[in-house]
C-alpha positions in Angstrom: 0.0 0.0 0.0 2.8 2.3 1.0 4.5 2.0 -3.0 0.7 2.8 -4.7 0.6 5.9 -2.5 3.5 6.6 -3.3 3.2 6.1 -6.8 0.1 8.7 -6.8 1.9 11.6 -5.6 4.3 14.2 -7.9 6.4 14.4 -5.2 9.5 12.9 -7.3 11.3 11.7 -4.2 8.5 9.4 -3.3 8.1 8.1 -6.8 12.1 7.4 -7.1 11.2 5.3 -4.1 8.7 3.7 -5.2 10.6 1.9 -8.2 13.2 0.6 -5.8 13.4 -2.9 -5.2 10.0 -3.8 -3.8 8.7 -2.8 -7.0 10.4 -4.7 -8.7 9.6 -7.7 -7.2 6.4 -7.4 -6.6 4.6 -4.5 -8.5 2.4 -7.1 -11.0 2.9 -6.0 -14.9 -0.1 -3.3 -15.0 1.1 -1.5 -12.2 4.9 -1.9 -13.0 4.4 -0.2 -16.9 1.9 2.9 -15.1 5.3 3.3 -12.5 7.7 3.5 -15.5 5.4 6.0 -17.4 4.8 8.4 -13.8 9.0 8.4 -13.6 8.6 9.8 -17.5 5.9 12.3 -16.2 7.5 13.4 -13.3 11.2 13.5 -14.6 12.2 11.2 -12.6 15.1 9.6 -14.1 14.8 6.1 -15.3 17.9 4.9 -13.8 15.8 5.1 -10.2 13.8 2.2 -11.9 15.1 -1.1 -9.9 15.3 -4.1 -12.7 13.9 -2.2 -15.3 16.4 -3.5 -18.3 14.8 -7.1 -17.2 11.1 -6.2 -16.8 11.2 -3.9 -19.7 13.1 -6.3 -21.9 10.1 -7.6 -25.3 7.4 -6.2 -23.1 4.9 -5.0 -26.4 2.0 -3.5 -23.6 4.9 -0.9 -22.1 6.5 -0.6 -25.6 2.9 0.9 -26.9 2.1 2.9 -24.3 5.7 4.8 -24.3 4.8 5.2 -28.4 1.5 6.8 -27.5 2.8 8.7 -24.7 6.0 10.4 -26.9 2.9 10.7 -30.0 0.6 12.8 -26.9 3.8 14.7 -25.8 4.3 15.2 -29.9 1.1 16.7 -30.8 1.2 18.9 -27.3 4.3 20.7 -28.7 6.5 19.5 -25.2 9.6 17.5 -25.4 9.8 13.8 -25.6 12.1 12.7 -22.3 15.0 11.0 -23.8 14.9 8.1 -21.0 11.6 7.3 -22.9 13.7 6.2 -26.2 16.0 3.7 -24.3 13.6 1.8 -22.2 11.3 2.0 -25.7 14.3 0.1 -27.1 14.4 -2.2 -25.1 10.8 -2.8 -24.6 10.6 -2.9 -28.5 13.5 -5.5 -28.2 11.5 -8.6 -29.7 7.8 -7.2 -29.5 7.6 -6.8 -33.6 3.7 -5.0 -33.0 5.8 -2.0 -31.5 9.5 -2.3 -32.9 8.2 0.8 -35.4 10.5 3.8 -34.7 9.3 6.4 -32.3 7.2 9.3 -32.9 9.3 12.0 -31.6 13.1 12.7 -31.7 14.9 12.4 -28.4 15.1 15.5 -26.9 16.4 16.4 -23.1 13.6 17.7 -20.8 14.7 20.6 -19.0 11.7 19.9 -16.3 9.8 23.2 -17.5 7.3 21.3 -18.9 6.4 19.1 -15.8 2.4 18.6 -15.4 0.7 17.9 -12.7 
């Protein structure tokens, strides 16, 4: 209970937290792929992400929602978070439904564009 709360919150120190891990242990898929995408929303940096290269690695449901989240980001006019094109990579890795390239170049995020 302490991770979903957690995961809730903006408060990037909580989230970074969050993806320790417990998470990765025990978060099932569903949850898991939501955590990676709030770290993308959030900024935090994808590195915080405990066992993401394995959990990440030919999963084709986090592989499509990175796609639609860098095509949203796209269309808004904001910057894609260039963490999003490396764990797309290797979600992509043998998930042929999403291997098509992304829809944005990578680009840093400076954090101005941050919603909440």
């Amino acid at each position: 209970p302490l991770v979903e709360d957690a995961l809730r919150t903006n408060d990037t120190r909580l989230v970074a937290a969050a993806v320790g891990p417990y998470a990765a242990r025990h978060l099932p898929p569903h949850d898991w792929r939501h955590a990676v995408l709030k770290c993308l929303f959030t900024g935090v940096p994808l590195d915080a992400v405990c066992e993401l290269d394995r959990r990440a690695h030919a999963d084709a449901e986090l592989a499509r929602m990175l796609d639609d989240y860098a095509g949203e980001r796209t269309a808004a006019g904001r910057t894609v978070p260039g963490d999003l094109h490396r764990v797309l990579a290797l979600a992509a890795a043998t998930a042929p439904s999403a291997a098509a390239a992304p829809t944005a170049p990578a680009t840093p995020s400076t954090g101005e564009e941050q919603e909440s």
